[in-house]
Backbone as a ProteinNet text record, in pm:
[ID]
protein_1_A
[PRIMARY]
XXXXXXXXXXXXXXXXXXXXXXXXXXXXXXXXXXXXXXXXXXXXXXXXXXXXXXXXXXXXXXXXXXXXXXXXXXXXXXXXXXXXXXXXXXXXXXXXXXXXXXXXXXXXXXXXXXXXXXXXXXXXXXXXXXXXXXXXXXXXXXXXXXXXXXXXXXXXXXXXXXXXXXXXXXXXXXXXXXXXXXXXXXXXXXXXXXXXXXXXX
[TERTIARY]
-3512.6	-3475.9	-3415.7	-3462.6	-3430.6	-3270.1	-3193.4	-3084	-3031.4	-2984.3	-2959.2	-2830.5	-2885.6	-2714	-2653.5	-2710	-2655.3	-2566.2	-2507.5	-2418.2	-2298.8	-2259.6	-2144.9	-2112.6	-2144.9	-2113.1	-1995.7	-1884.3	-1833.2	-1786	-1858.3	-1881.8	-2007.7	-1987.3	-2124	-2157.8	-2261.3	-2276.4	-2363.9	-2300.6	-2342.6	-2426	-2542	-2683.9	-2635.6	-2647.1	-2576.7	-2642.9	-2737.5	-2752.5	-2658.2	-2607.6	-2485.9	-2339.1	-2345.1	-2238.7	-2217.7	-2074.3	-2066.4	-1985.7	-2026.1	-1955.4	-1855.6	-1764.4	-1665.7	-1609.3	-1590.2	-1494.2	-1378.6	-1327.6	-1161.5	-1165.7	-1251.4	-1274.9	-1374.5	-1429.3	-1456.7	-1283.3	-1251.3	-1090.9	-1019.7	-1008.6	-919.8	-989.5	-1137.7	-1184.4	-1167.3	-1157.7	-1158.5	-1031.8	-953	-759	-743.5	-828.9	-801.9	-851.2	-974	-976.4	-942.9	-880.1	-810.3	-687.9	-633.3	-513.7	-521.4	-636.6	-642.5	-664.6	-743.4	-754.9	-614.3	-523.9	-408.2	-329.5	-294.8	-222.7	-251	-412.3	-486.3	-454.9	-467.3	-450.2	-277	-203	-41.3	-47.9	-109.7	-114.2	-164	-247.4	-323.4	-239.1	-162.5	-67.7	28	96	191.9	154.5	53.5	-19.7	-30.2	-74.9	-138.6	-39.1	86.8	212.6	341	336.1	475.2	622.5	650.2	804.4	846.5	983.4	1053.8	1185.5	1227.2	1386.9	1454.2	1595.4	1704.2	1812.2	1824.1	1918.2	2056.8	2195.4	2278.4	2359.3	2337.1	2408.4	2546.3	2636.1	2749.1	2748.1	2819.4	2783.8	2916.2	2912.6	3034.5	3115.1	3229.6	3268.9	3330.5	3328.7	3340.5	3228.7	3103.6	2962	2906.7	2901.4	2800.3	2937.6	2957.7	3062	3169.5	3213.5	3368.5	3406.2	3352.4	3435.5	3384.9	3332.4	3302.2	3204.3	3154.8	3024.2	3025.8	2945.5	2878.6	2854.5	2922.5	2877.9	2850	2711.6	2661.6	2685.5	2774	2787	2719.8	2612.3	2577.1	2560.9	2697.1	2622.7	2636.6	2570.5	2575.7	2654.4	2734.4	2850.7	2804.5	2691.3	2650	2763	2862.2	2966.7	3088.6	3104.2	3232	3255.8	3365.9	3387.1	3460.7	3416.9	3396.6	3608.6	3601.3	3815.9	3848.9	3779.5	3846.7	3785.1	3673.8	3624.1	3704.6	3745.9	3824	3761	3794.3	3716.6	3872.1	3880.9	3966.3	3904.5	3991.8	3923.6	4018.9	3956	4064.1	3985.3	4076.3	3977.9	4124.4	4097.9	4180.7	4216.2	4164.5	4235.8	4344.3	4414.2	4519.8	4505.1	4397.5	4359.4	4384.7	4459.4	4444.8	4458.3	4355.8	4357.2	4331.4	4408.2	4382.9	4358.6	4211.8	4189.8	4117.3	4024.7	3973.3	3853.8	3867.8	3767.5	3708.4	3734	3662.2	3513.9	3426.1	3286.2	3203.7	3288.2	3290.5	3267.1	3150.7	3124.6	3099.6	3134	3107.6	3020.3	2921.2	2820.1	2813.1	2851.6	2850.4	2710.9	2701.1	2555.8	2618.4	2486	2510.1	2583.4	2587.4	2654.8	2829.2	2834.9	2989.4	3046.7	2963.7	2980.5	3019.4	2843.9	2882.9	2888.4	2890	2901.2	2828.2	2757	2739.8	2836.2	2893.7	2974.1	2893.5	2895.3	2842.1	2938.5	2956.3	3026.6	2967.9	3059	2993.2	3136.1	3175.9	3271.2	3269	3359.6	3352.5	3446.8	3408.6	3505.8	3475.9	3568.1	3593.7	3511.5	3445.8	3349.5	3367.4	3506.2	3563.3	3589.8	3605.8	3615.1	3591.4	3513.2	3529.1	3438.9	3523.9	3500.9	3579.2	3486.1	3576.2	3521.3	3582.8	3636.5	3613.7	3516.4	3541.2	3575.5	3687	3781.8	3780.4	3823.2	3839	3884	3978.1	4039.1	4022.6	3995.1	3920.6	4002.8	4150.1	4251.4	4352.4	4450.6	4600.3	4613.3	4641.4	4732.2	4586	4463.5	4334.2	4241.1	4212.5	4125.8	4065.3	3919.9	3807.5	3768.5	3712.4	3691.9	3562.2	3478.9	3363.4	3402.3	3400.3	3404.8	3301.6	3298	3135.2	3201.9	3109.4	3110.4	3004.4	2983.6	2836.1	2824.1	2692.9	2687.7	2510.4	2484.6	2342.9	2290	2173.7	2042.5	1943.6	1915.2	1770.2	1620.1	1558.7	1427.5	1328.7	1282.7	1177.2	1085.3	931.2	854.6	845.8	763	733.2	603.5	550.2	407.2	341.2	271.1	317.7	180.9	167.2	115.2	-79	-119.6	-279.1	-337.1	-244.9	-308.7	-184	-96.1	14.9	-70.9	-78	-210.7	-310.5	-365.9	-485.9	-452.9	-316.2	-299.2	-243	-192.1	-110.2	-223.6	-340.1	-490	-523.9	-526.5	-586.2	-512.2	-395.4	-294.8	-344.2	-337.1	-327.8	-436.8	-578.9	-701.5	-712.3	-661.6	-726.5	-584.7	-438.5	-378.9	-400.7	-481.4	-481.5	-611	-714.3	-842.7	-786.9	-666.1	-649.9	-594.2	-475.3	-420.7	-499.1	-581.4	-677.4	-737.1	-809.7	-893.9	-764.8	-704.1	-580	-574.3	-508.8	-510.5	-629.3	-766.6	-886.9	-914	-931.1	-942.3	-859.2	-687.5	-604.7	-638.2	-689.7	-741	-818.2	-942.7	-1054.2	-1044	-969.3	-950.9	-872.6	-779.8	-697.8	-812.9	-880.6	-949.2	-1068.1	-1140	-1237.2	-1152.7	-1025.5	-911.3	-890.8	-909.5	-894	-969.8	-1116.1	-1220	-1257.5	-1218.5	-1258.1	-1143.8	-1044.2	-919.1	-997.7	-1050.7	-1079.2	-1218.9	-1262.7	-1457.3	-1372.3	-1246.2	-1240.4	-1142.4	-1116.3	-1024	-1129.1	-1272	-1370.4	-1461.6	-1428.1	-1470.4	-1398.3
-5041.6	-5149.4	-5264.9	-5407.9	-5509	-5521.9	-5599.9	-5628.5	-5711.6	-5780.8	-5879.4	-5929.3	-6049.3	-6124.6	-6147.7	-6186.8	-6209.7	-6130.6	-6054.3	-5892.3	-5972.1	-6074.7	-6147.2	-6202.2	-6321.7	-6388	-6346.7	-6361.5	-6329	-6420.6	-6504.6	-6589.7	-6576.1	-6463	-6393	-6488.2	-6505.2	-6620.9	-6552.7	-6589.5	-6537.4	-6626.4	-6620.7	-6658.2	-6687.1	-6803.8	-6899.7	-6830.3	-6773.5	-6651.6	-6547.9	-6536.4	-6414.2	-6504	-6636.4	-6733.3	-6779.9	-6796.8	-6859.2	-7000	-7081.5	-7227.6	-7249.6	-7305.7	-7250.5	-7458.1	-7462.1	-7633.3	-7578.8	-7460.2	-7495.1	-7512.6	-7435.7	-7436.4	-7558.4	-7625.7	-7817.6	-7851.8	-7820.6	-7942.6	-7846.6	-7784.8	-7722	-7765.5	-7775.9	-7808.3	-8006.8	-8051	-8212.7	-8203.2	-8131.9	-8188.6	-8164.8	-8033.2	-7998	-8120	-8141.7	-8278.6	-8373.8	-8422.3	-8531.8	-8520.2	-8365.3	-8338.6	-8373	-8266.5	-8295.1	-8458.8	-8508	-8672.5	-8725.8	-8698.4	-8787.3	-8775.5	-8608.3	-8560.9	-8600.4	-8562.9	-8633.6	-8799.5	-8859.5	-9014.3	-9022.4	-8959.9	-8943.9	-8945.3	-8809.8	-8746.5	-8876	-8916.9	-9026.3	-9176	-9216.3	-9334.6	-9321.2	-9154.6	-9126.2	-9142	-9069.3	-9055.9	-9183.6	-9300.3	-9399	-9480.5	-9421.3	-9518.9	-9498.6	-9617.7	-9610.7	-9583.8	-9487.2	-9504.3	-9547.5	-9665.9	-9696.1	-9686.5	-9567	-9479.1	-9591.5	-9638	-9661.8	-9579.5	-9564.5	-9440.1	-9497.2	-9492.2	-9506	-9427.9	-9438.6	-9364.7	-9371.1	-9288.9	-9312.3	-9208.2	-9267.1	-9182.6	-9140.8	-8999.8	-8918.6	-8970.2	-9023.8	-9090	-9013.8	-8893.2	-8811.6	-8793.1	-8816.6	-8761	-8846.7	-8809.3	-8890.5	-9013.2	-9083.2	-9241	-9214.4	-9096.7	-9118.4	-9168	-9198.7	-9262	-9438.1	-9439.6	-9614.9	-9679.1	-9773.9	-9804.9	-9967.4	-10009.8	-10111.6	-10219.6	-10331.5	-10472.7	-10572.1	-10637.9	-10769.6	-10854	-10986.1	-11068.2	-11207.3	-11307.1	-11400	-11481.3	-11594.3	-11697.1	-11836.5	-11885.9	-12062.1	-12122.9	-12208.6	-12300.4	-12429.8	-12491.8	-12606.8	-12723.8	-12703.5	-12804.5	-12784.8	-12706.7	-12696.5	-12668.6	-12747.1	-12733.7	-12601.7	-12551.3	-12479.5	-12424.8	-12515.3	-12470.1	-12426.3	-12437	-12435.4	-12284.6	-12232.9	-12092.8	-11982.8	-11869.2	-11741.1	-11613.9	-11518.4	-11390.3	-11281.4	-11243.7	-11111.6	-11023.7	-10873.4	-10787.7	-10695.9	-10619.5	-10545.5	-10466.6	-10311.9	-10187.2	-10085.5	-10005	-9942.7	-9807.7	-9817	-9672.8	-9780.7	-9878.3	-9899.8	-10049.1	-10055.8	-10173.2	-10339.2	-10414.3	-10536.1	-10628.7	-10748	-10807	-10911.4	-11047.1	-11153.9	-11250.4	-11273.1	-11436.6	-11296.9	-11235.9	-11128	-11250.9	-11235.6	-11327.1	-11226.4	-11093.3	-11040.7	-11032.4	-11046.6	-11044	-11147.7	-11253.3	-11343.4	-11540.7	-11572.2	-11695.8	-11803.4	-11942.5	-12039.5	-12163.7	-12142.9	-12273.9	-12388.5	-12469	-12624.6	-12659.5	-12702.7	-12741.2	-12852.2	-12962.2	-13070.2	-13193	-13187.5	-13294.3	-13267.9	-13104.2	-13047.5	-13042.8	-13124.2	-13104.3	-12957.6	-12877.4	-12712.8	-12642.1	-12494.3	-12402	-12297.7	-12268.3	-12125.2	-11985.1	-11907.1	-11776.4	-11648	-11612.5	-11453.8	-11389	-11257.9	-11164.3	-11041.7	-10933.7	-10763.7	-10699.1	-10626.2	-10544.5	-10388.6	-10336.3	-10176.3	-10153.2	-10103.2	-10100.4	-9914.6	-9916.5	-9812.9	-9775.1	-9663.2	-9604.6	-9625.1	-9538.6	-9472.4	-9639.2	-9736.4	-9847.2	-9923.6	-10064.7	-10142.6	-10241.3	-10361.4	-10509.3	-10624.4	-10704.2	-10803.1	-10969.2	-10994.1	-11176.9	-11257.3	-11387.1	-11488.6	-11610	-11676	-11742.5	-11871.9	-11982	-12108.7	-12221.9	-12318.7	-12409.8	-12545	-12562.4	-12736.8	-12816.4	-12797.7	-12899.9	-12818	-12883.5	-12754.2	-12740.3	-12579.7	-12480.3	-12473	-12515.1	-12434.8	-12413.3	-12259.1	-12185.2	-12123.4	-12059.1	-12024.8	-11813.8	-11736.8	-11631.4	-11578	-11497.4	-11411	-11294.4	-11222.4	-11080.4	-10980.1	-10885.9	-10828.9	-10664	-10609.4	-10461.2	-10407.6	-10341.6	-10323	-10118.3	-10159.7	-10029.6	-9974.8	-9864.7	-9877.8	-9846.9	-9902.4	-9867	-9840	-9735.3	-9720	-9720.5	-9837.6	-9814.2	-9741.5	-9605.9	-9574.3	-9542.2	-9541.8	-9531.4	-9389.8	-9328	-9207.4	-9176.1	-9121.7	-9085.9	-8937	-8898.6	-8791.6	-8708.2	-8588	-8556	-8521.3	-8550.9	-8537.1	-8391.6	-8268.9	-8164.6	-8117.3	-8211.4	-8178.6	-8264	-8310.4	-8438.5	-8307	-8249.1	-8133.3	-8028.1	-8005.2	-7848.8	-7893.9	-7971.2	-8029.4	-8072.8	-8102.8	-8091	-7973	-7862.9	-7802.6	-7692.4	-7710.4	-7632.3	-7694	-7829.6	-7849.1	-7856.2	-7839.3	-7787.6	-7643.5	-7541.9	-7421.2	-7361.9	-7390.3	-7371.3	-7446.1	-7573.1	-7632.8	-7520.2	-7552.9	-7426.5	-7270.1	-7249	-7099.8	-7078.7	-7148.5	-7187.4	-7225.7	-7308.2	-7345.9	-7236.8	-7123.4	-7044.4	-6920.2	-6933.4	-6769.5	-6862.3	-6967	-7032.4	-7024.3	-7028.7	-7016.9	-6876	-6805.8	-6640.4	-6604.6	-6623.4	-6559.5	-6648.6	-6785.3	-6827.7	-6786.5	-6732.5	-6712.1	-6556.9	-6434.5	-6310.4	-6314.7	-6386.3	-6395.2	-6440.2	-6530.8	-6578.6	-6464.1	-6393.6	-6279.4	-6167.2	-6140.2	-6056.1	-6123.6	-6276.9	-6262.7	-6301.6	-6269.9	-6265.6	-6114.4	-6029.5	-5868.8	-5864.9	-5912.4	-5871.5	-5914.2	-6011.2	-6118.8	-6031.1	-5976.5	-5864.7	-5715.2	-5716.7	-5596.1	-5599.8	-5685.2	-5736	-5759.1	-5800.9	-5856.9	-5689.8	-5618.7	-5477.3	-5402.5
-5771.4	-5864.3	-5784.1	-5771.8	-5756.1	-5760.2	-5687.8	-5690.3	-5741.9	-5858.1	-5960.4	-5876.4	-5804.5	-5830.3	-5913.8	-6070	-6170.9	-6206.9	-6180.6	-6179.4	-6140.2	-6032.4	-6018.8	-6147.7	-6212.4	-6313.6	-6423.4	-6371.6	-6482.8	-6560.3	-6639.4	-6722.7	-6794.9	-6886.3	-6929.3	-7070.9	-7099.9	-7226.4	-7306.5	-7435.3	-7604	-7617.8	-7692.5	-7719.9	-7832.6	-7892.7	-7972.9	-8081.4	-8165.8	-8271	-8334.7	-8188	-8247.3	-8224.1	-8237	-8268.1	-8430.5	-8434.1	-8614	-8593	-8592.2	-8596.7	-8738.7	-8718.7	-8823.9	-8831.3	-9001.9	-8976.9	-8921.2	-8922.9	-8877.8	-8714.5	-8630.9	-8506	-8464.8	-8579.8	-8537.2	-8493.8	-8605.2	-8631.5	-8498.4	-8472.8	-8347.4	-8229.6	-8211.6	-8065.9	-8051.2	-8136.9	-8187.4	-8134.7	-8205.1	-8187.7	-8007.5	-7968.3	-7821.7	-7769	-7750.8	-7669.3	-7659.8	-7793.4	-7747.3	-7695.9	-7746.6	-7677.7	-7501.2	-7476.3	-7319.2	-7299.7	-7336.9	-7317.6	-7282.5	-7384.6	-7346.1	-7243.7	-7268.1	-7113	-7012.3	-6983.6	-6887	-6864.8	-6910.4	-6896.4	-6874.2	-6950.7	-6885.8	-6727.7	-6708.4	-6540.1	-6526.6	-6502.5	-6442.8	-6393.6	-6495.3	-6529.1	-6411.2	-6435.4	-6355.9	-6183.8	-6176.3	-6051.2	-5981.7	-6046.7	-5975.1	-5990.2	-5991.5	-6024.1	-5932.6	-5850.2	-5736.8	-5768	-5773.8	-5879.5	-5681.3	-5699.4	-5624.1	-5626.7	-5538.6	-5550.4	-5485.9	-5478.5	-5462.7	-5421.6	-5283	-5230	-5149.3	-5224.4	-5123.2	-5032	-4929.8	-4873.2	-4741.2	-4788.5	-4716.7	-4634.7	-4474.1	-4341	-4369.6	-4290.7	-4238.5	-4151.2	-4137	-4116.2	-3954.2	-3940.7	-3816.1	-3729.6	-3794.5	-3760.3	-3627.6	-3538.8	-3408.4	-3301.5	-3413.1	-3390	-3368.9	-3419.9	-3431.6	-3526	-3604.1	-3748.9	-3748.2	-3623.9	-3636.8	-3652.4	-3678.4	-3708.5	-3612.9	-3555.6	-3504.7	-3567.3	-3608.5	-3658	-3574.5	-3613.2	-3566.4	-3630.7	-3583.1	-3698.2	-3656.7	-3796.5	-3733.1	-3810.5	-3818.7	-3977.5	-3933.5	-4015.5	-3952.2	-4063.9	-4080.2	-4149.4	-4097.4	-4186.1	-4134.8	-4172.9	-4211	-4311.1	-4254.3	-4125.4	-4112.2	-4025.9	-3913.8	-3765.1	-3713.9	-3602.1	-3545.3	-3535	-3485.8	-3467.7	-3556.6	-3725.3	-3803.8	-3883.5	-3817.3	-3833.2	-3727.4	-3797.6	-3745.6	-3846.8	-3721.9	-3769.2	-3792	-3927.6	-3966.1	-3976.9	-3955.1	-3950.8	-4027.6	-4168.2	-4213.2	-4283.1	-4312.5	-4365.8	-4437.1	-4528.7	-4565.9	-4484.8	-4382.5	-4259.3	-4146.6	-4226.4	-4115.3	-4041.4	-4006.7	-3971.1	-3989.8	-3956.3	-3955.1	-3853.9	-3822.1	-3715.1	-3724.3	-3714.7	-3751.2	-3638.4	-3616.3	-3576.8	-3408.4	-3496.3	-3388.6	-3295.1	-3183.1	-3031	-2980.2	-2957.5	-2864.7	-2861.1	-2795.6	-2785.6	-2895.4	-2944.4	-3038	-2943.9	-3075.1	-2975	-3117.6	-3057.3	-3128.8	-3091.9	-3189	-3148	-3239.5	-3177.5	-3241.6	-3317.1	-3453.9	-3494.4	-3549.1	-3621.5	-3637.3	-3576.1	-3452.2	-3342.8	-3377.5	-3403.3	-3388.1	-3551.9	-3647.6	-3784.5	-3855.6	-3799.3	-3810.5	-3715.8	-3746.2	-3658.4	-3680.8	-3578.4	-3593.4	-3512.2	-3601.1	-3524.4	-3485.2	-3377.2	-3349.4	-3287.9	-3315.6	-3297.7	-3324.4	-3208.1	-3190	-3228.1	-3316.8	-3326.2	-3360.2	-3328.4	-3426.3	-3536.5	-3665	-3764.9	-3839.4	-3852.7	-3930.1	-4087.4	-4062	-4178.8	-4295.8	-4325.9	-4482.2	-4536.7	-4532.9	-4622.3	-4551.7	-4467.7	-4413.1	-4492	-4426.1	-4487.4	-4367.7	-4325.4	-4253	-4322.8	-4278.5	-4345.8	-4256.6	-4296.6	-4222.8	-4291.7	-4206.4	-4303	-4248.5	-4318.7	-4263.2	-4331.6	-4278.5	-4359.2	-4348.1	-4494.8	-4564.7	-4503.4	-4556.5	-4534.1	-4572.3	-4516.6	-4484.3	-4649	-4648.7	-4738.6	-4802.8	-4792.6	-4841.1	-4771.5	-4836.1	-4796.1	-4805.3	-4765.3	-4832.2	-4746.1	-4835.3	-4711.5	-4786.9	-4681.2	-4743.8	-4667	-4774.4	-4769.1	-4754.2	-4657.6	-4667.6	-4626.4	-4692	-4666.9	-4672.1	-4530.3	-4473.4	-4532.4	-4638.9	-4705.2	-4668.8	-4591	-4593.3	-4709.9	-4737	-4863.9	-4814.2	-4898	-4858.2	-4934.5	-4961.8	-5053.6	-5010.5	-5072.4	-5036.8	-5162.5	-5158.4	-5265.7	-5264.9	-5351.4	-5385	-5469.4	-5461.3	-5502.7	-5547	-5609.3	-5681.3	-5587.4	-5475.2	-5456.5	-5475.9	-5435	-5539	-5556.8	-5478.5	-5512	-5636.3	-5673.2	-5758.7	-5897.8	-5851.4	-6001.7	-6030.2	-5936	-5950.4	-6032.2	-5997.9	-6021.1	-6183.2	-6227.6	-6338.7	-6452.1	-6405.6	-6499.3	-6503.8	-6388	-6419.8	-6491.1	-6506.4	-6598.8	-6706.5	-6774.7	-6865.9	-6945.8	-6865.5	-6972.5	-6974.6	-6874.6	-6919.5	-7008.9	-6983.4	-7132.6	-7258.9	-7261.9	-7405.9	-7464.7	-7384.4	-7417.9	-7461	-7388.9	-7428.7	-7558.8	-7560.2	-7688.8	-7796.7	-7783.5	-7891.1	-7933.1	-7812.2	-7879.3	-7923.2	-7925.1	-7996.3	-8083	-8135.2	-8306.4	-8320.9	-8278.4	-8348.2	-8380.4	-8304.4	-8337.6	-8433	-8420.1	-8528.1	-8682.3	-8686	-8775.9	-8866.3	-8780.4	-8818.2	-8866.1	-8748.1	-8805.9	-8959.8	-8980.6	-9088.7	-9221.1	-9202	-9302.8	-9323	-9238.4	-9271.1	-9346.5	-9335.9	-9380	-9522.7	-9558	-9696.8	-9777.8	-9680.3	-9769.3	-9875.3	-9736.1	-9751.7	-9886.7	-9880.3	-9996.9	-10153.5	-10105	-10233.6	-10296	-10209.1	-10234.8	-10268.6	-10240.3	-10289.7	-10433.4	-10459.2	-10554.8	-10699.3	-10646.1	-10767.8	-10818.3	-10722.5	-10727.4	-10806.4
[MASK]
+++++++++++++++++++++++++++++++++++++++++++++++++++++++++++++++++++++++++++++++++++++++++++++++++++++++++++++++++++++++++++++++++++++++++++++++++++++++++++++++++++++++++++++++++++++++++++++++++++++++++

């Protein structure tokens, strides 16, 4: 006897004769597809969609540095002479230092009108903020305050064998589900037919 590959298949198929097409199992296979339709188009939306995280994060303030962190400082004050720009330096671990020069430089812009300041310092992790300050005309005065916090933007994207596996969950449970409400449907309703033939008896 010949060797039937067909012997693999286990997806064996009923010869549509010994099938009964039923309206309630129209209205259940109708509701399933569009069910899957939508999910599907959800997954889809989601998938092809950049969500963009917002991460802040604060360093250990013991970790690698010592507790200190590295500032570059570099701004231009096109409006305001140079003598009259000074660098403070202050943080809530103790720190205060007024009218800080070290590794600090001043460049004349606008034929000495403005200035530009650069400066390299180290400041302290757990709170820091330094000031650069400078005065209009005696007893006023102006400061910017900065506190250097890293951020981090990164995008995110939803895997494509995670898109795969999330369809393919969601048609072979809508199909399964559909067919147990169709079967318990359909067994229940042959159950009150037989009641109703034995009731006219």
């Amino acid at each position: 006897m010949p060797f039937d590959f067909r012997r693999f298949d286990i997806y064996r198929k009923v010869p549509k004769d010994l099938t009964q097409p039923t309206y309630t199992g129209a209205i259940i296979s109708i509701c399933c597809c569009l069910f899957i339709l939508f999910l599907f188009l959800s997954e889809l939306t989601g998938f092809i969609t950049t969500e963009v995280v917002n991460e802040l994060y604060v360093d250990d303030p013991d970790k690698d540095s010592g507790g200190k962190i590295d500032v570059s400082l570099n701004i231009s004050l096109p409006n305001l002479h140079c003598e009259l720009v000074g660098l403070d330096i202050q943080d809530e671990m103790g720190r205060h230092e007024v009218g800080h020069i070290d590794n600090s430089m001043k460049i004349p812009l606008n034929n000495g009108a403005g200035c530009r300041f650069e400066g390299q310092f180290s400041i302290n992790k757990e709170y820091v903020a330094y000031s650069h300050t400078g005065r209009i005309i005696p007893a006023i005065w102006f400061r910017y305050d900065l506190s250097p916090i890293t951020v981090k933007y990164t995008e995110r994207r939803q895997p494509l064998y995670r898109f795969i596996t999330t369809i393919c969950a969601i048609i072979g449970g809508t199909f399964t589900v559909a067919g147990i409400l169709d079967s318990c449907i359909f067994t229940a309703s042959e159950a009150w037919k037989k009641i109703q033939l034995g009731k006219m008896h």
